[in-house]
C-alpha positions in Angstrom: 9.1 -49.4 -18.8 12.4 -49.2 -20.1 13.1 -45.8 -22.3 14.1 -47.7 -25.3 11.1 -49.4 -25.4 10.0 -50.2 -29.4 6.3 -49.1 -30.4 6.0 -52.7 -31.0 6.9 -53.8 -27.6 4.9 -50.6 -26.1 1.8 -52.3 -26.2 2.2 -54.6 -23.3 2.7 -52.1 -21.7 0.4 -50.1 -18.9 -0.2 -45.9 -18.7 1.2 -45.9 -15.3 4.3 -47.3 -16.7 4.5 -44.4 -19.1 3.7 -41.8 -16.5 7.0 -43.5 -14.0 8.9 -43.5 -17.0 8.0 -39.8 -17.7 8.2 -38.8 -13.4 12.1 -40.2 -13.3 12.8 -38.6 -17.0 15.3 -36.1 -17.1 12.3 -33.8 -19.0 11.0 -34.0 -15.5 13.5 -33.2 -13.4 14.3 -30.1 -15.6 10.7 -28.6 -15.2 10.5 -25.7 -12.0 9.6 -27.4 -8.6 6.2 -26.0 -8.3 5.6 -27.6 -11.8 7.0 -30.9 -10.6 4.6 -30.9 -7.5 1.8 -29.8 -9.3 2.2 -32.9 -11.8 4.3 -35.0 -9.8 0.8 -34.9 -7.8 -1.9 -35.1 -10.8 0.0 -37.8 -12.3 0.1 -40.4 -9.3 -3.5 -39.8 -9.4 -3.9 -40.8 -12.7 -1.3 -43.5 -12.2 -3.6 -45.4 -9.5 -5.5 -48.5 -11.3 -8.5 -47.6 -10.8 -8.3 -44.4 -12.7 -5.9 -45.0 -15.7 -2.4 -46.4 -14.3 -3.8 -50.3 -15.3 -5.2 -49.4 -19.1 -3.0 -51.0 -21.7 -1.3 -48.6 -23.9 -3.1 -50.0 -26.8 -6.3 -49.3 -25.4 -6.3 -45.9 -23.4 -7.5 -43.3 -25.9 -9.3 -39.6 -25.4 -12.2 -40.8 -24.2 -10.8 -42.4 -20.9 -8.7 -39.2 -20.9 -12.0 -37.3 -20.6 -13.0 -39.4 -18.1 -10.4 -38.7 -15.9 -11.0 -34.9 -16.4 -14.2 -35.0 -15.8 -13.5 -35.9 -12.0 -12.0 -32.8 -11.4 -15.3 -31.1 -12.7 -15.6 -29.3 -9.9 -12.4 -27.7 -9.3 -11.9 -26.0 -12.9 -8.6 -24.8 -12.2 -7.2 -28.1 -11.0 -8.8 -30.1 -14.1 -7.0 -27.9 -16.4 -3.9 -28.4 -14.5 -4.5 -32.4 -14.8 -4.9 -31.7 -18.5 -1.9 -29.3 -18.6 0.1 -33.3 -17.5 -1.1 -35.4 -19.1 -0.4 -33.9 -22.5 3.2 -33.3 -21.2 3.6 -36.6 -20.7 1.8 -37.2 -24.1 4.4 -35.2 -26.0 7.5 -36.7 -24.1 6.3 -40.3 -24.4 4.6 -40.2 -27.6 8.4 -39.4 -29.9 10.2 -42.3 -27.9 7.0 -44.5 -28.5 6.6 -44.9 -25.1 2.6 -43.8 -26.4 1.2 -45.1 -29.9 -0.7 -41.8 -30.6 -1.9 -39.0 -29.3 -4.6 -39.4 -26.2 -5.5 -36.1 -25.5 -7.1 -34.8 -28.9 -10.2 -33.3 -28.1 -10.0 -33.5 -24.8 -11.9 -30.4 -23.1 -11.0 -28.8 -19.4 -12.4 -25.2 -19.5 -10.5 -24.3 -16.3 -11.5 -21.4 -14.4 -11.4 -18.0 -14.9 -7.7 -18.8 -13.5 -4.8 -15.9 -13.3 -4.6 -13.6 -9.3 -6.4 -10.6 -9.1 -4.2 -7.7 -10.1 -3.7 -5.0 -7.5 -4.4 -1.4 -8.4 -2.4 1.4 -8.6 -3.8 2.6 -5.2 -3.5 -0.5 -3.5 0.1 -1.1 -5.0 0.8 2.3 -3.7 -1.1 1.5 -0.1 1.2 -1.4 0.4 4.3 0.2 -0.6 3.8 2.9 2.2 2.5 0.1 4.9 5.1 -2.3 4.7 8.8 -2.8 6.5 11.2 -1.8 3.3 12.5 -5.3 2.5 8.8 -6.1 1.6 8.1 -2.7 0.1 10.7 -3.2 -2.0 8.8 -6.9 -3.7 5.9 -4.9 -4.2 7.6 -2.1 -6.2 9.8 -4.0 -8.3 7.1 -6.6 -9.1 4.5 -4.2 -10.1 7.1 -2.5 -12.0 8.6 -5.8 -13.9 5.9 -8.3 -13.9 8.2 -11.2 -12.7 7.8 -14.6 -10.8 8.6 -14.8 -7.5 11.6 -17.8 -8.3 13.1 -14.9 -10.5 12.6 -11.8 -8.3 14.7 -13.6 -5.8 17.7 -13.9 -7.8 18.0 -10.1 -9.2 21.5 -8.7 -8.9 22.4 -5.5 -9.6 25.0 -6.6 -11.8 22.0 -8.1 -13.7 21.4 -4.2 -14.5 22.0 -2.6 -18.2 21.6 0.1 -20.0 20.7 0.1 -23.3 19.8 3.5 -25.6 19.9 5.3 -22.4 17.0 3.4 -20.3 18.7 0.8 -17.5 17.2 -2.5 -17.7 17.0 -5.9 -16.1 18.6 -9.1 -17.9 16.3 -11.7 -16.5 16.7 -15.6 -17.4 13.4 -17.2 -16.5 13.5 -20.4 -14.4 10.2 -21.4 -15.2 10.5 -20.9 -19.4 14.3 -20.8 -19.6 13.6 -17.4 -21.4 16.3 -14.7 -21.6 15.0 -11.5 -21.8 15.4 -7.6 -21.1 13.1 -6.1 -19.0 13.3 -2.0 -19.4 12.5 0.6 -16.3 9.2 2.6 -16.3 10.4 6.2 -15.0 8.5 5.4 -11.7 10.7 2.4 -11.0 14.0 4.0 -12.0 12.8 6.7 -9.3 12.1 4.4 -6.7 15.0 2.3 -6.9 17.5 5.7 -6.7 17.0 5.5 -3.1 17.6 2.1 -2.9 20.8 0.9 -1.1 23.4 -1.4 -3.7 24.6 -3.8 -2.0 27.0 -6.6 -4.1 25.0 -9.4 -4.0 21.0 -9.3 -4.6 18.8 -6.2 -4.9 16.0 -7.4 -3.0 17.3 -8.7 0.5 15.1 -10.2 3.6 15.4 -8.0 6.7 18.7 -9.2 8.3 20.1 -8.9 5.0 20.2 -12.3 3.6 18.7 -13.8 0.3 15.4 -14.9 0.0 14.2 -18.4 -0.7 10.7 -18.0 -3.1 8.9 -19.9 -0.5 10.3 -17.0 2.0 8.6 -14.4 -0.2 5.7 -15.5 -0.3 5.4 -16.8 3.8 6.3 -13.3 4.8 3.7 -11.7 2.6 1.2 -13.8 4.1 2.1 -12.8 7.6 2.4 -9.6 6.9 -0.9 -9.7 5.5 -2.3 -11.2 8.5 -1.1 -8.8 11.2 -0.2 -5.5 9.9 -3.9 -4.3 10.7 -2.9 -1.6 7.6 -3.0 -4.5 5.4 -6.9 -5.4 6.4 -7.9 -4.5 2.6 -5.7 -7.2 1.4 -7.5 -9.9 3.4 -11.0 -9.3 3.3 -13.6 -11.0 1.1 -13.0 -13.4 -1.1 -10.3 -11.6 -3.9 -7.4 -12.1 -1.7 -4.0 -9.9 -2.6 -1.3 -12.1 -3.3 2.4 -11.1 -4.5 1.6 -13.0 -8.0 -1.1 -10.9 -8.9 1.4 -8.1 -9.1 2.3 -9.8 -12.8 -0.9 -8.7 -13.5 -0.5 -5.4 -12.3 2.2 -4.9 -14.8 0.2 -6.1 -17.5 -2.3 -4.0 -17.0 -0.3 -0.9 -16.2 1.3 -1.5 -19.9 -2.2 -2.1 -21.5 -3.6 0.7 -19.9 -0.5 3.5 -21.5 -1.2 1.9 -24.6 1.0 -1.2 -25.3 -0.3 -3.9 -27.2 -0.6 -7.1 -25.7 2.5 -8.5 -28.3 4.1 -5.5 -26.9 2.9 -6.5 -23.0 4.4 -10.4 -23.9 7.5 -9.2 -25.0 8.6 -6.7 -22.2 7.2 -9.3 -19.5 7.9 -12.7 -21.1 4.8 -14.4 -20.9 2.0 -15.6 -23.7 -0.1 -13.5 -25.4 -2.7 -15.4 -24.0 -1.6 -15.3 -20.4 -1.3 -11.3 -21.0 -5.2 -11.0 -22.2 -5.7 -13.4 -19.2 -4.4 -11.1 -16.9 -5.6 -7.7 -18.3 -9.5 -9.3 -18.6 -10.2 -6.9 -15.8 -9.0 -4.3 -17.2 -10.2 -4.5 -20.9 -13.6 -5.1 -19.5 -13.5 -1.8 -17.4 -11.8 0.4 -20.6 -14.3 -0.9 -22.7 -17.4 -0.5 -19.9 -16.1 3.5 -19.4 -15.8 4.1 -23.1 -19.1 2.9 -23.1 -20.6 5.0 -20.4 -18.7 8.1 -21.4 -20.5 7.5 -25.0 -23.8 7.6 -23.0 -22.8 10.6 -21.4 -22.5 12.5 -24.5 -25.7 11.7 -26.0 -27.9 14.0 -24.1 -25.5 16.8 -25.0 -25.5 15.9 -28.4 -28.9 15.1 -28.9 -30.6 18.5 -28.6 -27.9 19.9 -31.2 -28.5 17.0 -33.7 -32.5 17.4 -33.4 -32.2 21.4 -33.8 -30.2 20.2 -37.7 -33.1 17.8 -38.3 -35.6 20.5 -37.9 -33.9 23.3 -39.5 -35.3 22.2 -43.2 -38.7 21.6 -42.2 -38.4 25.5 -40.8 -37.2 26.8 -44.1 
């Protein structure tokens, strides 16, 4: 379907001519490769005419939407990903009336309870003394900064500031296009004093060349899978992997008291994505306030009863 395409015209048109239209836009191409796969993937299925690629734009609507969710009912996560693309493509195609209205209103994909694990402290710690120092040194700065993989990989120390005395990183995120400062907990600043600067990237693969994001996360894996030290990180079903570290940060901010505005703004993520990955960790706070309340009660209870019989005494 051509891009110029009149809403007049756009009704002789098909959904899977929207969704090529959308795949070889320049809104596409612009969008992180993992994003691009991800949709590039949920959008051909969509695109097939059996499923919604042959429905005239006149005629698909929310309910045939739903439809289409619906299918994914039993992978959560993957439904709310399919949902996640289709209303991309909604909002791109929808101001060059490529769409006639909107066709995901109402639409519902509860997703899963989505987000990585975050490590703990101890297990952070665990891996940091188990590890070769070029992965050490992923674990540390991720836990510390809370950043994706795509944008861990392009840290330079050059990318360093200092601003009112605390050094910081100047991160530009490839996913979000976000330009933000990222300041360094005591710990990190520690750590990284031991560090050797090199002029090029801070965090460096063994032989000393730059890693690729697909490299970071391949060598985690296999250094999960044979450094017998690692065992914890591969047993059951709640998997360690490098992204959950985001979360760690979060909750390492949540639990010294930041706010979760606070946690979005040092990090660069939602609040939502923040309360997403601190779930854990609210439950828990909340769960030991609770307990340490119960604690108190048999303390408190003779002392409170001894007052409540003092008048009858008198």
């Amino acid at each position: 379907m051509p891009r110029g395409r009149r809403r007049a015209d756009a009704k002789a048109g098909t959904f899977s001519e929207v969704i090529d239209a959308y795949l070889t836009s320049s809104k596409f191409d612009g969008l992180a490769a993992s994003t691009r796969l991800s949709y590039g993937y949920l959008l051909r299925i969509a695109k097939r005419p059996d499923i919604l690629g042959a429905v005239p734009v006149d005629v698909i609507r929310p309910k045939l939407v739903q439809e289409f969710l619906d299918g994914f009912s039993d992978r959560p996560a993957q439904q709310k990903n399919a949902q996640t693309a289709i209303k991309a493509v909604e909002k791109w195609a929808i101001v060059r009336d490529l769409l006639l209205y909107p066709i995901t209103t109402g639409t519902e994909a509860p997703g899963g309870k989505g987000g990585y694990i975050p490590w703990s402290d101890a297990e952070v710690e665990h891996a940091e003394q188990n590890t070769p120092p070029h992965i050490s040194r992923v674990i540390t700065l991720t836990a510390n900064l809370g950043q994706r993989g795509s944008d861990l990989v392009k840290m330079r120390w050059s990318d360093i500031e200092v601003y009112e005395g605390r050094p910081g990183m100047n991160v530009r995120q490839k996913k979000t296009g976000l330009v933000i400062w990222i300041p360094f907990p005591q710990e990190l600043i520690a750590k990284m004093a031991g560090w050797e600067r090199r002029p090029t990237f801070i965090l460096l693969k063994e032989d000393g060349q730059p890693w690729t994001r697909q490299q970071l996360s391949s060598i985690w894996f296999l250094e999960r899978k044979t450094n017998p030290a690692l065992a914890r990180f591969i047993s059951g079903d709640e998997k360690r992997v490098i992204h959950g570290l985001r979360g760690t940060a979060c909750v390492r901010l949540l639990r010294a008291g930041a706010n979760t505005r606070q946690i979005a703004d040092m990090v660069g993520m939602s609040e939502p994505m923040v309360k997403r990955y601190t779930r854990f960790a609210t439950q828990r706070q909340n769960a030991l306030a609770a307990v340490h309340y119960l604690d108190r009660m048999p303390q408190e209870q003779p002392a409170n009863l001894h007052r409540l019989k003092r008048p009858e005494q008198s």
